[in-house]
C-alpha positions as CSV (number, residue, x, y, z in Angstrom):
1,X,86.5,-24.1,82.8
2,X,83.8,-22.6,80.9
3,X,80.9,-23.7,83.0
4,X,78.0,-23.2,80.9
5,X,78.5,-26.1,78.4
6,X,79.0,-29.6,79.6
7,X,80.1,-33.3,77.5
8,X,79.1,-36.6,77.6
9,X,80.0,-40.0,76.0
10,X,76.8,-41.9,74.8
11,X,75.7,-45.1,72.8
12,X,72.3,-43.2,71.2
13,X,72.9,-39.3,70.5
14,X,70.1,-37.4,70.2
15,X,69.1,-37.4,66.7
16,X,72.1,-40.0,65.6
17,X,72.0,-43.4,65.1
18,X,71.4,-46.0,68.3
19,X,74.6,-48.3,69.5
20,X,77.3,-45.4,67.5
21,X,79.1,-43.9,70.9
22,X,79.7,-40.0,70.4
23,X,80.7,-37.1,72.1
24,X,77.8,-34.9,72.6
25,X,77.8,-31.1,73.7
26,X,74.8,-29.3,75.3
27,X,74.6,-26.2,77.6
28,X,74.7,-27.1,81.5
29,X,70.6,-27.6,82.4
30,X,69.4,-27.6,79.4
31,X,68.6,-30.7,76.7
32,X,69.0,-29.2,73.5
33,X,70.6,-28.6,71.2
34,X,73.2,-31.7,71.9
35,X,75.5,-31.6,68.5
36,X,77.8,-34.9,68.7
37,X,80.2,-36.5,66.7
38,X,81.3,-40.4,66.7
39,X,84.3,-41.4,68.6
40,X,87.0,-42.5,66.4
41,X,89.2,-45.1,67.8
42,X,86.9,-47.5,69.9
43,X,87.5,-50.8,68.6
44,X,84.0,-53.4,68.7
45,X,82.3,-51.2,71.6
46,X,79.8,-53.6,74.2
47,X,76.9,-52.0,74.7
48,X,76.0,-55.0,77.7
49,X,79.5,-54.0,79.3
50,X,79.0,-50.4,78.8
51,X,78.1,-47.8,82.4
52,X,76.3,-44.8,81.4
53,X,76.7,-43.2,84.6
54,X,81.0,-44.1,84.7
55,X,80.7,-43.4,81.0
56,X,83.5,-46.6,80.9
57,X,82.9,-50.1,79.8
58,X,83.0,-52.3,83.4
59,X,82.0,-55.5,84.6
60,X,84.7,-58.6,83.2
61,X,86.6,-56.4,80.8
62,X,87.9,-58.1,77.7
63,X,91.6,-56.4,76.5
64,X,89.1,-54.5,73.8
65,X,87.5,-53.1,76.8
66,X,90.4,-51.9,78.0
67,X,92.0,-50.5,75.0
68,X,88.6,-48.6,74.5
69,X,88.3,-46.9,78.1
70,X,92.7,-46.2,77.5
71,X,90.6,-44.2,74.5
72,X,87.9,-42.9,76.6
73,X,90.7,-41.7,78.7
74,X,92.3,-39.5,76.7
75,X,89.4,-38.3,74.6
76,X,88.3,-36.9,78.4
77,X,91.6,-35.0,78.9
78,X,90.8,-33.5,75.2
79,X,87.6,-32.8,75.9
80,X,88.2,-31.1,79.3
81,X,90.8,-28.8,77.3
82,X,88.7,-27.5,75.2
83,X,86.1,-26.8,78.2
84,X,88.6,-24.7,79.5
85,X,89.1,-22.4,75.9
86,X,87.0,-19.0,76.9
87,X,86.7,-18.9,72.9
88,X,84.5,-22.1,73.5
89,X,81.3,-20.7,74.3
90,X,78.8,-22.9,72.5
91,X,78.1,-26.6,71.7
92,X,78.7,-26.3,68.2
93,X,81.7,-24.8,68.5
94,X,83.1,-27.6,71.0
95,X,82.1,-30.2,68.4
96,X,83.5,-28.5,65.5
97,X,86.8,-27.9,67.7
98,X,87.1,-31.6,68.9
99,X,86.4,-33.0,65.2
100,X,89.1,-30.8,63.6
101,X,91.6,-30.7,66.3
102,X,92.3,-27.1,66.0
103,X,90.2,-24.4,69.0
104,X,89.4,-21.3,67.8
105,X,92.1,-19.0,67.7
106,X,92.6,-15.6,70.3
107,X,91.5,-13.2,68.2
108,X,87.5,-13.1,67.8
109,X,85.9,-12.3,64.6
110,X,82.4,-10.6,63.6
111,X,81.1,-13.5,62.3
112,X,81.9,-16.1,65.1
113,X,80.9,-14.1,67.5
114,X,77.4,-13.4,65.5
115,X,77.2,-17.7,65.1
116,X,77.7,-17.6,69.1
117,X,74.8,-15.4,69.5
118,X,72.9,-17.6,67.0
119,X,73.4,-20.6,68.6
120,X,72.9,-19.1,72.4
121,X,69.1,-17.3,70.8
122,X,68.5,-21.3,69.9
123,X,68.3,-21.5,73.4
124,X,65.5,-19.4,74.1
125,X,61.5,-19.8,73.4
126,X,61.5,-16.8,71.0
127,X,63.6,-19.0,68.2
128,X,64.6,-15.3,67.0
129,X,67.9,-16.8,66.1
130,X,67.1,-16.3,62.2
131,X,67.9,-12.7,62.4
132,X,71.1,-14.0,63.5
133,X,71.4,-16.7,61.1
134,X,70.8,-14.2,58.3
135,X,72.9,-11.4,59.2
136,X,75.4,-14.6,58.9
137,X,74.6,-15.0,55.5
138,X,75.2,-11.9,54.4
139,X,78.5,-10.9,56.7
140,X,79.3,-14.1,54.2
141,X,78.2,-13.5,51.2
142,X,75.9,-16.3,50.9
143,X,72.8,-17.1,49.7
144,X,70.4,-19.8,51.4
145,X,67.3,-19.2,50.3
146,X,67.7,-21.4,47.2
147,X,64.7,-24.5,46.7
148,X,67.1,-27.0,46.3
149,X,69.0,-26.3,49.2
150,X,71.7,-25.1,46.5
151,X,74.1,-21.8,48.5
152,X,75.0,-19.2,45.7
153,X,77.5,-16.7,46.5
154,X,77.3,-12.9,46.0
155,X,80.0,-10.2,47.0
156,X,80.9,-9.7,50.5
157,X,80.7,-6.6,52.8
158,X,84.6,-5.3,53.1
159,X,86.2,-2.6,54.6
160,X,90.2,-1.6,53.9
161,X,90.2,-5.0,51.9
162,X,89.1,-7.0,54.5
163,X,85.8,-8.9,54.3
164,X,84.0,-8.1,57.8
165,X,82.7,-11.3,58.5
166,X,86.7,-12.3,59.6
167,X,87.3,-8.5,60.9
168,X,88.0,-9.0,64.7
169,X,85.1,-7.9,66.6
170,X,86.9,-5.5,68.8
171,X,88.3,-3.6,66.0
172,X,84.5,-3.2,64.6
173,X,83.0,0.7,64.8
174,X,81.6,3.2,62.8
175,X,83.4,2.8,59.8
176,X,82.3,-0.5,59.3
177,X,78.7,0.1,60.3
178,X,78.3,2.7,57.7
179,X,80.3,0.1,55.5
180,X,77.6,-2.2,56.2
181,X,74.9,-0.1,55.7
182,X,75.9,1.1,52.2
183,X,76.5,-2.3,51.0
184,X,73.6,-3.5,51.8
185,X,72.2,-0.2,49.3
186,X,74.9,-0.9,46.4
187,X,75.1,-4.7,46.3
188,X,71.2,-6.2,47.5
189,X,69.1,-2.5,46.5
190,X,68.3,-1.9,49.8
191,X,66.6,-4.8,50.7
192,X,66.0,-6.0,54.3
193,X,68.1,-2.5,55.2
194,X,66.4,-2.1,58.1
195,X,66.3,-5.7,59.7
196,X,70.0,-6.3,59.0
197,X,71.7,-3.0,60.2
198,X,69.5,-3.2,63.3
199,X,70.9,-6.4,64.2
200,X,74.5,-5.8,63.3
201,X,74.2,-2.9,65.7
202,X,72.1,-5.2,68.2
203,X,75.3,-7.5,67.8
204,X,78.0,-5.1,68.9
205,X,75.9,-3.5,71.7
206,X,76.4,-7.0,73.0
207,X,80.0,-6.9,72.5
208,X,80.3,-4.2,74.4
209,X,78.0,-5.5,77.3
210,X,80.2,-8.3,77.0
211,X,83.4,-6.0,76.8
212,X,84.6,-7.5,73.8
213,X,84.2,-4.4,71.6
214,X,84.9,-1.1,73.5
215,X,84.6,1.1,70.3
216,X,82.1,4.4,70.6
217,X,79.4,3.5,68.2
218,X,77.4,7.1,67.2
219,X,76.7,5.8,63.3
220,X,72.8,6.2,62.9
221,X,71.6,3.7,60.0
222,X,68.1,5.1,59.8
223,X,69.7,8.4,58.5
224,X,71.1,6.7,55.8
225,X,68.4,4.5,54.7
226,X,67.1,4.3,51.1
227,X,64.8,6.7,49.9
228,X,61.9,5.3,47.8
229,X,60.6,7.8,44.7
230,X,56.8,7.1,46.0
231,X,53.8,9.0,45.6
232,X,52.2,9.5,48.8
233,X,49.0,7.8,48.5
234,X,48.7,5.8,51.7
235,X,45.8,7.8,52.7
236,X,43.9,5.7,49.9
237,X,44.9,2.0,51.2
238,X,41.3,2.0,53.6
239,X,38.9,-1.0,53.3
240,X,35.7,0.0,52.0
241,X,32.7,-1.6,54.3
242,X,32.2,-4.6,51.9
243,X,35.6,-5.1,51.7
244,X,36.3,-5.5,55.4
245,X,33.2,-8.0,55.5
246,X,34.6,-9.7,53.0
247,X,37.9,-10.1,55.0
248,X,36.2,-10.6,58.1
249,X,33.9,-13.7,56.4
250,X,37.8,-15.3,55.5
251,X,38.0,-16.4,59.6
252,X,38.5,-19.9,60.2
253,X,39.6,-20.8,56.3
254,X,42.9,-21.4,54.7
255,X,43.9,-18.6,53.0
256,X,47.1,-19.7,51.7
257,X,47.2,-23.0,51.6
258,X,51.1,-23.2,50.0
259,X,52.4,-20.8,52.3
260,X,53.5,-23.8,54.6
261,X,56.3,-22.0,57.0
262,X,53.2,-20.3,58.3
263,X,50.3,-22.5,57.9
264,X,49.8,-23.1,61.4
265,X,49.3,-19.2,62.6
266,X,47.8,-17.8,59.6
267,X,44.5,-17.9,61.4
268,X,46.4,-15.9,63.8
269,X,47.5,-13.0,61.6
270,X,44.5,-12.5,60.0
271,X,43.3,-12.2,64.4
272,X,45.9,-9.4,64.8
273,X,44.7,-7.6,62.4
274,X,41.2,-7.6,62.7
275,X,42.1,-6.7,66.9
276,X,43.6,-4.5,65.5
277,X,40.7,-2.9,63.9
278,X,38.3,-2.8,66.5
279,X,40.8,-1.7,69.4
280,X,42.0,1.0,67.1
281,X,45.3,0.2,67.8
282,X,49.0,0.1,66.0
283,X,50.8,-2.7,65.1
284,X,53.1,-2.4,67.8
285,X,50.3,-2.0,70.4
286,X,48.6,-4.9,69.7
287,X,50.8,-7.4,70.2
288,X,52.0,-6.1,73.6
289,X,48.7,-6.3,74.6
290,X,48.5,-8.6,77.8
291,X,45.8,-9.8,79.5
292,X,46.1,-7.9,82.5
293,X,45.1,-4.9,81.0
294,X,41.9,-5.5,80.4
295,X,39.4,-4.8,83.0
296,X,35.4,-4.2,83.7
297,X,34.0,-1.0,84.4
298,X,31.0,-0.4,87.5
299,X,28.6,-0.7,84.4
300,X,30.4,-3.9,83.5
301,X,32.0,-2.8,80.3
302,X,34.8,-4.4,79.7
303,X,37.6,-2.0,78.8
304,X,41.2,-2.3,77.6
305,X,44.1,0.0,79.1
306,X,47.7,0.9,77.7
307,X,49.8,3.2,77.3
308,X,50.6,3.3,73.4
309,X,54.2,1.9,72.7
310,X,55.0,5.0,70.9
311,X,54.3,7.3,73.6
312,X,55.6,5.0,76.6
313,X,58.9,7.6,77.1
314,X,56.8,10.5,76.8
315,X,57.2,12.6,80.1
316,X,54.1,12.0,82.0
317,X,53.7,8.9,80.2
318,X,50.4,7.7,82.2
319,X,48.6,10.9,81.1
320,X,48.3,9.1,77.1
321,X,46.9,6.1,78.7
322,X,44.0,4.9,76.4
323,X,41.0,3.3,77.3
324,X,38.4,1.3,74.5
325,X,35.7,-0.4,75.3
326,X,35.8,-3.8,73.7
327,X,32.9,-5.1,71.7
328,X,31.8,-8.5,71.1
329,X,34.3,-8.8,68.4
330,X,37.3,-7.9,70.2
331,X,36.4,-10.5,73.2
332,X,35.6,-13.1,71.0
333,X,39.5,-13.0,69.9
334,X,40.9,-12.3,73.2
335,X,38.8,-15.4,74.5
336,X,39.6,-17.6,71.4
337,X,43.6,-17.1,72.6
338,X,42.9,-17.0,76.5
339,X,45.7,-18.5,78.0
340,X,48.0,-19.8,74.9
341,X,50.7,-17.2,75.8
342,X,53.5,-18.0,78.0
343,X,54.4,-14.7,78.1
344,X,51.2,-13.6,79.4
345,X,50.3,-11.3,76.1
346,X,46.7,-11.5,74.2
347,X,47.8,-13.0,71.5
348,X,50.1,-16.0,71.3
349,X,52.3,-15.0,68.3
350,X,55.8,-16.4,68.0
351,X,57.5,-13.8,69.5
352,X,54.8,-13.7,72.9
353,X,55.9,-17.4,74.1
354,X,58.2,-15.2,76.6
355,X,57.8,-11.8,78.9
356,X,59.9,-9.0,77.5
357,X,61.0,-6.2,79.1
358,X,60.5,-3.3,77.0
359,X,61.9,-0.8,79.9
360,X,66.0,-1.8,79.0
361,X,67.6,-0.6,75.8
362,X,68.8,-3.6,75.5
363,X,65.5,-5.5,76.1
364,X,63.5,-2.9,73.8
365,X,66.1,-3.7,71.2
366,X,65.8,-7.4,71.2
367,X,61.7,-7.1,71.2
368,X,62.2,-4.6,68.5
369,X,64.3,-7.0,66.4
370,X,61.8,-9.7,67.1
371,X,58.5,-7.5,66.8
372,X,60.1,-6.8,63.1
373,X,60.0,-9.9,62.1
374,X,56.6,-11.1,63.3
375,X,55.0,-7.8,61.6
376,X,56.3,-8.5,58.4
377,X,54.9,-12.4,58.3
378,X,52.0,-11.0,59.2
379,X,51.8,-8.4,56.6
380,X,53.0,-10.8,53.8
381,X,50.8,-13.3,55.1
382,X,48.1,-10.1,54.7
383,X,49.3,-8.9,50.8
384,X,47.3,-12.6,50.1
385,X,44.4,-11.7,52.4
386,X,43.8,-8.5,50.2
387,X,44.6,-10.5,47.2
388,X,42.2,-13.2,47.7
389,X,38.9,-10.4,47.9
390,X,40.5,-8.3,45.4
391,X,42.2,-5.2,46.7
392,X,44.0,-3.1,44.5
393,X,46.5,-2.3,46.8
394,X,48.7,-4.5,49.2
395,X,46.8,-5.6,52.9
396,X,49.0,-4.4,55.7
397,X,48.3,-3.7,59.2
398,X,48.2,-0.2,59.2
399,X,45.0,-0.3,56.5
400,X,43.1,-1.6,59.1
401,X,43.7,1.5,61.8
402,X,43.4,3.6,58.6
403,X,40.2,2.3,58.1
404,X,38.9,1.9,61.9
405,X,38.7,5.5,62.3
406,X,37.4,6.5,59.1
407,X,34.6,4.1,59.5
408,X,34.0,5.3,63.3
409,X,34.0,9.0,61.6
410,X,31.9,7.6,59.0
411,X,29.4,6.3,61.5
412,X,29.1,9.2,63.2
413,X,31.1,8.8,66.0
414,X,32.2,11.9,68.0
415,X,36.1,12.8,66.1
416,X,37.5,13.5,69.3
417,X,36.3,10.2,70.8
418,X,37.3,8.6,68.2
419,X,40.9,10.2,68.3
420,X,41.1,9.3,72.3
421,X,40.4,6.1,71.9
422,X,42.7,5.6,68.7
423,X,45.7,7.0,71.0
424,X,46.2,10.0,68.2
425,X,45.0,13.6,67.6
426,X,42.4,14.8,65.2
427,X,45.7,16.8,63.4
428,X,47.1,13.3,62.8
429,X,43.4,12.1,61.4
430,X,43.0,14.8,59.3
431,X,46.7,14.1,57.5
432,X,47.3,10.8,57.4
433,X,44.0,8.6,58.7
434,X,41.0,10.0,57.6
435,X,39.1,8.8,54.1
436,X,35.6,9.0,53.0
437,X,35.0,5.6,52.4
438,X,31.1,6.0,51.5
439,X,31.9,8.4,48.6
């Protein structure tokens, strides 16, 4: 019997209307989700004759009584049944199997197995089920993102004729991965190329953990990705001193009062980056940035230590460990967040309300997936920042390490300090960080 998900009969479902009895699903110690559906067959159910621990109307049983528990009866051998299908795994799936009458069948397809990780990531605090939920979409073919809640359909990924959303999962290797990864260039241009292969590839490294896809995957995706015909001028995208005090005097107002899906951490963002600035960090250092690496120095300096996420495989990683001093700035952020984290980071974005472990490729890719996501909110949420003082070119995070060390340099400050510090070499300032801003 599949022991992870567990049924119950109940007058009020969660969510559903009170005095309906349903079947609801949830997974064994946990409260949500519980998907139900009504019990068809129950003839004038009594609520005052009903046992919710027996689950079975008791007590001086009318002939309706008995008829419904003769219904509760069997439903119970129906629902046990379908405990015991392996291809059962989540509660949607045992609803949807006990309202159709038909189990899934042996054979195990991309897609179902990509809902199953959907539904299991609903589980956990990260809520990164979305990349999940769209890689769904588009194995499909369909197209959610529509205001009126409208689903428009575009063509799907095939291979050999076969769409592979309904391709059995153990039959999915490279040939299909490159599939997917040239679709995505021919039929969307390239868009979300990154995010979407990633996770497809995040999906069958499960499989195989799971040993329901023993195929060798070697296809690389990044090799393939779109080129862009750009002019390299990301040199020139560094604040100007008024610019970043203009920024910096946006704290603590609503910047985007319309954006509504990320009203509440928009304030947030806008923190990121500016830690950002004065640790003279990347994007993907700050946010793994946990409390217990700050400490205080004999002279009472407090200091912040990491090893940049970059160079954490490095051999002799410890030897790139950087160390910045933090300056009011920086502590008033870290104290504004002190203790919102329940994953024990600095900042308390979405994807910090769990510990992850960085160390496993598994656990690297799932952060990685995750820590995708969260940049790019942030960086949209940015592109309106920039807007709103008048930039001429898009707000991202990396503008503001771009311009942290060429104001430092600007300053002053001693270039190789500044380069220590920035967890980078005076080679990579020279070609890709450095701008005169006071020219």
């Amino acid at each position: 019997m599949a022991n992870n998900l567990t049924y119950s009969f109940t007058p009020s479902p969660s969510g559903g209307s009170k005095g309906v009895f349903c079947v609801q699903c949830r997974y064994t110690g946990t409260s949500n989700p519980r998907p139900y559906t009504p019990i068809e067959g129950l003839t004038a159910p009594s609520l005052e004759r009903w046992n919710k621990k027996t689950k079975r109307f008791e007590g001086r049983l009318t002939s309706t009584d008995v008829a419904n528990n003769d219904v509760l009866e069997k439903l119970t051998e129906r629902c046990d049944k379908l405990l015991s299908n392996p291809r059962i795994t989540t509660p949607s799936e045992f609803i949807t199997a006990l309202k159709t009458g038909t189990a899934p069948s042996e054979v195990l397809t991309l897609a179902e197995f990509v809902k199953t990780l959907k539904d299991e990531e609903q589980q956990n605090a990260t809520k990164n089920y979305q990349l999940y939920l769209t890689l769904l979409h588009n194995l499909k073919g369909e197209n959610h993102k529509h205001q009126k809640g409208e689903v428009s359909k575009f063509p799907k990924p095939t291979y050999n004729g076969r769409s592979l959303a309904e391709t059995p999962l153990s039959e999915i290797g490279d040939a299909h991965l490159f599939t997917f990864a040239n679709w995505i260039k021919t039929e969307k241009g390239g868009a979300n190329y990154k995010n979407l292969n990633a996770t497809l590839h995040h999906v069958i490294a499960v499989a195989s953990q799971r040993g329901l896809n023993l195929q060798r995957i070697t296809y690389k995706f990044r090799k393939d990705a779109p080129k862009k015909a750009t002019v390299n001028t990301e040199v020139e995208k560094v604040l100007t001193a008024e610019q970043f005090s203009a920024i910096t005097a946006l704290c603590g107002t609503e910047v985007n009062p319309t954006g509504y899906r990320n009203k509440a951490v928009q304030q947030l963002y806008l923190d990121t980056a500016l830690l950002m600035y004065y640790t003279l960090s990347r994007p993907a250092d700050v946010i793994l940035f946990r409390s217990d690496m700050i400490s205080t120095t004999e002279k009472g300096t407090k200091v912040l230590r990491y090893i940049p996420y970059k160079k954490r495989n490095y051999p002799n990683a410890t030897a790139h460990t950087v160390c910045v001093p933090l300056n009011n700035e920086a502590i008033r952020i870290i104290e504004k967040y002190s203790g919102q984290s329940l994953g024990g980071y600095i900042l308390p974005l979405p994807l910090n309300q769990t510990k992850w472990d960085i160390t496993t490729v598994d656990g690297n890719d799932k952060w990685r997936i995750a820590s995708n996501t969260v940049l790019g909110n942030i960086n949209a949420h940015l592109k309106k920042v920039g807007a709103k003082v008048g930039l001429a070119f898009p707000l991202t995070l990396y503008a503001f390490r771009r311009s942290t060390i060429s104001h430092a340099i600007n300053r002053g400050d001693n270039s190789n300090r500044v380069a220590k510090r920035a967890g980078t070499s005076l080679k990579m300032i020279d070609q890709h960080y450095y701008k005169d801003t006071e020219i």
